[in-house]
C-alpha positions in Angstrom: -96.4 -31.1 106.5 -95.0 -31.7 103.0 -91.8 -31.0 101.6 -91.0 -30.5 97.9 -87.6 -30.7 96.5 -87.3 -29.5 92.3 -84.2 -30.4 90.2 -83.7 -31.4 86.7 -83.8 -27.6 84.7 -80.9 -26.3 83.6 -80.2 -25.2 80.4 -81.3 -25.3 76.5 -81.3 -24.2 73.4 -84.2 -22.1 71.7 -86.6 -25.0 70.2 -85.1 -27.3 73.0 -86.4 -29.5 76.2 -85.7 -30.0 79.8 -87.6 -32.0 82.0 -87.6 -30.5 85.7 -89.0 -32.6 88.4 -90.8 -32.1 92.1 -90.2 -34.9 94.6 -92.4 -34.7 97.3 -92.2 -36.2 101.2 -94.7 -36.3 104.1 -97.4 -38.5 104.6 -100.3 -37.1 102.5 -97.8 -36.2 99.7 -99.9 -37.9 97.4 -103.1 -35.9 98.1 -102.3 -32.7 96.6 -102.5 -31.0 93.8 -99.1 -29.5 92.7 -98.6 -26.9 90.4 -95.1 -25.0 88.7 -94.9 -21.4 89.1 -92.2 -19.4 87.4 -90.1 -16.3 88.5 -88.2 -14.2 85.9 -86.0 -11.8 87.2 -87.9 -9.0 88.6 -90.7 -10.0 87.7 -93.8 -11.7 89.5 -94.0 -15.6 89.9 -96.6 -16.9 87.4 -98.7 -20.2 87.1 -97.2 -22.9 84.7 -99.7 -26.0 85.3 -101.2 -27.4 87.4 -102.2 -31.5 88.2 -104.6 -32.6 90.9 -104.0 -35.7 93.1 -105.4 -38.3 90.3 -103.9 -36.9 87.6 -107.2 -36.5 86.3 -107.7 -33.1 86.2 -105.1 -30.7 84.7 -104.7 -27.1 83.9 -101.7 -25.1 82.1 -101.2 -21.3 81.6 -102.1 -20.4 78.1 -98.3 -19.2 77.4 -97.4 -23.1 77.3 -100.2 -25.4 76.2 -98.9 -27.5 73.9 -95.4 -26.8 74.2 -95.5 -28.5 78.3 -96.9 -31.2 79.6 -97.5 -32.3 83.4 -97.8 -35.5 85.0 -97.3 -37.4 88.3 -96.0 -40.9 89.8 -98.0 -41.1 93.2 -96.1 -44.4 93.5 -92.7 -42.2 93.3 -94.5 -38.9 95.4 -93.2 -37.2 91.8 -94.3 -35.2 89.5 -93.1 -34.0 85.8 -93.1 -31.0 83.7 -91.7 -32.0 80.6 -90.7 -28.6 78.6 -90.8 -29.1 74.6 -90.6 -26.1 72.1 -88.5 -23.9 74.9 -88.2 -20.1 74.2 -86.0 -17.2 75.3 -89.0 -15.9 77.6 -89.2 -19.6 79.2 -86.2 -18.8 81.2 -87.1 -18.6 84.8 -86.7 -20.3 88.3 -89.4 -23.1 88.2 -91.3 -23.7 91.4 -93.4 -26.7 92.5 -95.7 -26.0 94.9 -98.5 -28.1 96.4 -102.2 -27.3 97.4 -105.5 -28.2 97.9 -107.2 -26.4 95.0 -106.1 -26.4 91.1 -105.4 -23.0 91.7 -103.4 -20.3 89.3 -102.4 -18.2 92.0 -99.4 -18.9 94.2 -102.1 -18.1 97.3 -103.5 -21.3 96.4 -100.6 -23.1 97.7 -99.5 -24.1 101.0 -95.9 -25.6 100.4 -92.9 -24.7 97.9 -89.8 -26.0 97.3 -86.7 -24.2 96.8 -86.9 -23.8 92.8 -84.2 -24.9 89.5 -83.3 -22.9 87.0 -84.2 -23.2 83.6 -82.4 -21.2 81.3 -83.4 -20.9 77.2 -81.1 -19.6 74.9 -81.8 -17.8 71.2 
């Protein structure tokens, strides 16, 4: 079992960052791949990025390449999506999840944490 815990988020300006983080705990924390998912209001939760357990492999939603950038501290069982260039439409609740597969589908993913709001304003 693993257990994922977000914070950091908050909020920002238009053109702004925010870092929001995903502490992980359990034994095979480290093994997985995590990936962010976001939820608007009323609307469906969408991929962000994704990083595998290496770091080596990485993907990101086309709506934020270049503007976010994921990374992870196995050493820490953490991992990082910094948030540069933020936008109105970035505002969300940011989930980490973790998996097996450097999926873009939250059926990819077998644990999520609770979520931190990021809010962007104009």
């Amino acid at each position: 079992q693993v257990q994922l815990v977000e914070s950091g988020g908050g909020l920002a300006r238009a053109g702004g960052s925010l870092s929001v983080f995903c502490e992980a705990s359990g034994r095979t924390a480290s093994n997985y791949v995590v990936g962010w998912f976001r939820q608007a209001p009323e609307k469906e939760r969408v991929f962000v990025a994704a990083i595998n357990w290496s770091g080596g492999m990485i993907r990101y939603a086309d709506s934020v390449k270049g503007r976010f950038t994921i990374s992870r501290d196995n050493a820490k069982n953490m991992v990082t999506l910094r948030m540069n260039a933020l936008k109105p439409e970035d505002t969300a609740l940011y989930y980490c999840a973790g998996g097996r597969y450097l999926g873009s589908i939250p059926e990819n993913y077998d644990f999520w944490g609770n979520g931190t709001q990021v809010t962007v304003s104009s």
